[in-house]
N, C-alpha and C positions, 0 to 999 in steps of 0.2 A: 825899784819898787817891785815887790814879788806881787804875782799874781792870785785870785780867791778861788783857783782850780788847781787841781796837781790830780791827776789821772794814772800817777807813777811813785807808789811807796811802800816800802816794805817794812815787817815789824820782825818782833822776834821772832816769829813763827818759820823764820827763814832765817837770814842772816841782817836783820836791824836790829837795833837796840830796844827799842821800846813794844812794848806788852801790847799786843792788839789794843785791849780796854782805853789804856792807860795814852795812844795813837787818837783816841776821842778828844781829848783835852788837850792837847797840844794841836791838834787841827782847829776846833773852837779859838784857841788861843794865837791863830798864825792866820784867823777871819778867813780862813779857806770856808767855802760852802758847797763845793761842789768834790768828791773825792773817791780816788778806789784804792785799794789794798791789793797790792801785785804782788804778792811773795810768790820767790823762788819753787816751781813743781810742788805749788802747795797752795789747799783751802781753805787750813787750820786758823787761821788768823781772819778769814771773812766768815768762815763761821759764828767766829766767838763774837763778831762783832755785828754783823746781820741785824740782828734784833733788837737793838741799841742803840741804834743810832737817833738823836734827838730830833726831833722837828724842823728845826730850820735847818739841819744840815741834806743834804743830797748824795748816799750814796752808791757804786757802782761797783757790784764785786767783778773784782780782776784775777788776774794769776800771769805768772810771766814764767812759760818755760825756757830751757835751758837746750837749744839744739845746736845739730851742725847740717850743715849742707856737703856738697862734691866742694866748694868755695873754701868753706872754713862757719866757726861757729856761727850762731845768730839768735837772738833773744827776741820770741814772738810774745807778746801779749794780747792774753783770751779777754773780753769784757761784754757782762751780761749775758753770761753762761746759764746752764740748767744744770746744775752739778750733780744731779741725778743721773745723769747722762752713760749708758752703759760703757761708751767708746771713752771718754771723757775723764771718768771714772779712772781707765784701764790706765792713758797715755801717763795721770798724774802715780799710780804704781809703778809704770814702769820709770817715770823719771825718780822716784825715790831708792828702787834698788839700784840706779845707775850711780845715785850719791854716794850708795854706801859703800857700792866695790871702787866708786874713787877715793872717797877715805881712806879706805883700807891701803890703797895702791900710794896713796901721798904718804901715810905714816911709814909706809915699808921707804918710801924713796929720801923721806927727811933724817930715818934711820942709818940705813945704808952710805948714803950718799954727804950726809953733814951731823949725821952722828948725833940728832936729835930726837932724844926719848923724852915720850910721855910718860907720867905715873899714872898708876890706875882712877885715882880722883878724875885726872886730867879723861882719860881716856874714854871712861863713864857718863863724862859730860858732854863728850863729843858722840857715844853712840847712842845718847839718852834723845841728842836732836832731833826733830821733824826732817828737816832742809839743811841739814850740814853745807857748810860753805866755807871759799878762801877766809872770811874776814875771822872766820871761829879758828881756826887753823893759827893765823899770822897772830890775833889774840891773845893764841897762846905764849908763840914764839916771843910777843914782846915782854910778856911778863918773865920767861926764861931770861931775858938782858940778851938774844941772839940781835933783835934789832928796835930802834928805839920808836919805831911807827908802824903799824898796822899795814901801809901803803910800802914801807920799808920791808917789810916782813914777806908780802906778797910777792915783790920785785924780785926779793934777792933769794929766796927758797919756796917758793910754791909755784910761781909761774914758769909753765916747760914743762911741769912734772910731765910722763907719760901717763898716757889712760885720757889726758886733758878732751881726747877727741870721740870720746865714748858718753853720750850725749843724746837725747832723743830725736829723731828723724824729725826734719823738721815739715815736712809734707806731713809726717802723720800727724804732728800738733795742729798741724793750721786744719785739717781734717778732723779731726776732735774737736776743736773750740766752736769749727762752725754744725758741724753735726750736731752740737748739745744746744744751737742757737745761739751763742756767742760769736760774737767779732774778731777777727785774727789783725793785730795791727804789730807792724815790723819795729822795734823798741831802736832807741838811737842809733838808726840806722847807717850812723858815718863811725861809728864806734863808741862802745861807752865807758867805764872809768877802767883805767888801767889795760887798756886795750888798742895796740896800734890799729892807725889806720888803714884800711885796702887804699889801694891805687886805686888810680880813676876806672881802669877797665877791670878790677877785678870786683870792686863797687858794683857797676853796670851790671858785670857777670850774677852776681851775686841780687842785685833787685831780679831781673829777669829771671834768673831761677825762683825766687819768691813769689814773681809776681803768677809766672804760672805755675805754680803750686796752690793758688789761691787765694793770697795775703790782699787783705782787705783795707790795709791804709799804711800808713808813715806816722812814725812819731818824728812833727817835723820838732816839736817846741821840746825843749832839752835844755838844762840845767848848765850842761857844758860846750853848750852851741852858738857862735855868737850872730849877730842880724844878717851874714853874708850865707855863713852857713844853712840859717834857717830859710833863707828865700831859695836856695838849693833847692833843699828839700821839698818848700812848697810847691816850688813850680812843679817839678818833678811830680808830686800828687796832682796836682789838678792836669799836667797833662796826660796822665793815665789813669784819672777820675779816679782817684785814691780817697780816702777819707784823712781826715786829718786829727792828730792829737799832741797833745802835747803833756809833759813831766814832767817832776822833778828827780826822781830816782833817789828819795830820799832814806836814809838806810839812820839815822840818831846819829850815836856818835862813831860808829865807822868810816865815814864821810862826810866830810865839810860842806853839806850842802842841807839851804835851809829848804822847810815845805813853801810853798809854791813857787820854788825859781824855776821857771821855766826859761830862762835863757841866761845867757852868760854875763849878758852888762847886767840882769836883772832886771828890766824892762818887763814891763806890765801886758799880761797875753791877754787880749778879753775874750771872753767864751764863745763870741760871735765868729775867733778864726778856727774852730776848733768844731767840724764838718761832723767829727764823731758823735759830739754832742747833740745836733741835729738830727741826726739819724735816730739817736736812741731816745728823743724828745717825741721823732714820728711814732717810735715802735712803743714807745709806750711815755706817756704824757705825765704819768706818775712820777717817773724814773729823775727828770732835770725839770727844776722848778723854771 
């Protein structure tokens, strides 16, 4: 049974399938009521949908950037940001020109390296993007017959490329989200799709650098997490009084993952373990019905 919160999805405006707008109706239709829109180094998608959203729904504009650490990468998400925000502003620029000279660096390396050209249609569509990403990339490759799945696509010619670690500081994100008033909360923090896992102590390494850097909670509830995993997590937040949130990292048809699974049997999260909620209940009483 999937849960009626998902604090973790992304639309076209990034790399999911589905049209901000059009993210309305399919959340009505999956009895989520509580929800935010995380796309990738981008606000474009909580913009267009800001002001639209119906009454009985509840929601929480997010954003999920794209960092690395001394560790290795790490995917923080901002929530109940001031997007006005000067610093804020800057980090979501600079993580868009970082997209684009990786694009550039992957088309040169799928070129070179396995002798895959784009036509200019193809190309067009890819610098036409907000939030260029693997899934737009492997997309294409499927459609070329190189491989017959998107996850395929990813595995066997995108992942490794070089440039992969050219990525925004991830101190200065969690210093951005929280300077504009927004929440810094550390996104599937045991890893999320198509991404191996750290060892135990490179894990540890990897929280403790987070944590003093400022990271403000755990996504302990995860889509691809199952009940061993998530009490991990939890304990781990409540013993260094983390907030708690939980996802789906719902992306349409990119990935086989419906809105609100918050966990891997699919088990039912209820809002009450989900600390984040809480907090932004205190900070403003509007915000979570």
């Amino acid at each position: 049974m999937n849960s009626d919160i998902d604090l973790h999805i992304h639309t076209a405006a990034s790399d999911g399938t589905d049209q901000p707008l059009e993210l309305i109706e399919r959340i009505k239709n999956a009895h989520i009521h509580i929800f935010s829109i995380t796309d990738h180094d981008t606000i474009q998608g909580v913009m267009q949908v800001k002001d639209q959203i119906p009454k009985d729904l509840t929601f929480i504009k997010g954003i999920e950037f794209s960092t690395i650490t001394p560790i290795r990468q790490a995917h923080i998400l901002g929530y109940d940001y001031d997007e006005n925000n000067a610093l804020f502003q800057a980090i979501i620029k600079e993580g868009n020109i970082l997209r684009k000279n990786k694009l550039l660096q992957r088309l040169d390396y799928l070129k070179d390296t396995h002798h895959i050209i784009f036509n200019s249609y193809e190309l067009n569509y890819l610098y036409s993007l907000n939030s260029v990403a693997k899934p737009h990339l492997a997309s294409l490759i499927v459609k070329k017959g190189y491989a017959s799945t998107i996850s395929e696509a990813i595995e066997k010619y995108i992942n490794g490329i070089p440039g992969e670690t050219e990525r925004i500081d991830a101190k200065a994100a969690i210093e951005a989200i929280k300077e504009s008033g927004g929440i810094a909360i550390w996104a599937h923090p045991l890893g999320g799709e198509n991404v191996k896992r750290l060892s135990e102590e490179n894990f540890m390494k990897q929280f403790h650098y987070l944590l003093n850097a400022g990271i403000q909670g755990l996504e302990v509830y995860y889509s691809r997490y199952d009940d061993n995993e998530q009490k991990y997590l939890s304990d781990l937040a409540l013993k260094y009084h983390l907030l708690i949130s939980g996802g789906s990292d719902y992306h349409g048809q990119t990935k086989n993952i419906e809105l609100g699974t918050l966990n891997k049997n699919h088990h039912f999260i209820d809002t009450e373990n989900l600390s984040l909620l809480k907090l932004l209940k205190k900070r403003n009483k509007k915000l979570v019905k």
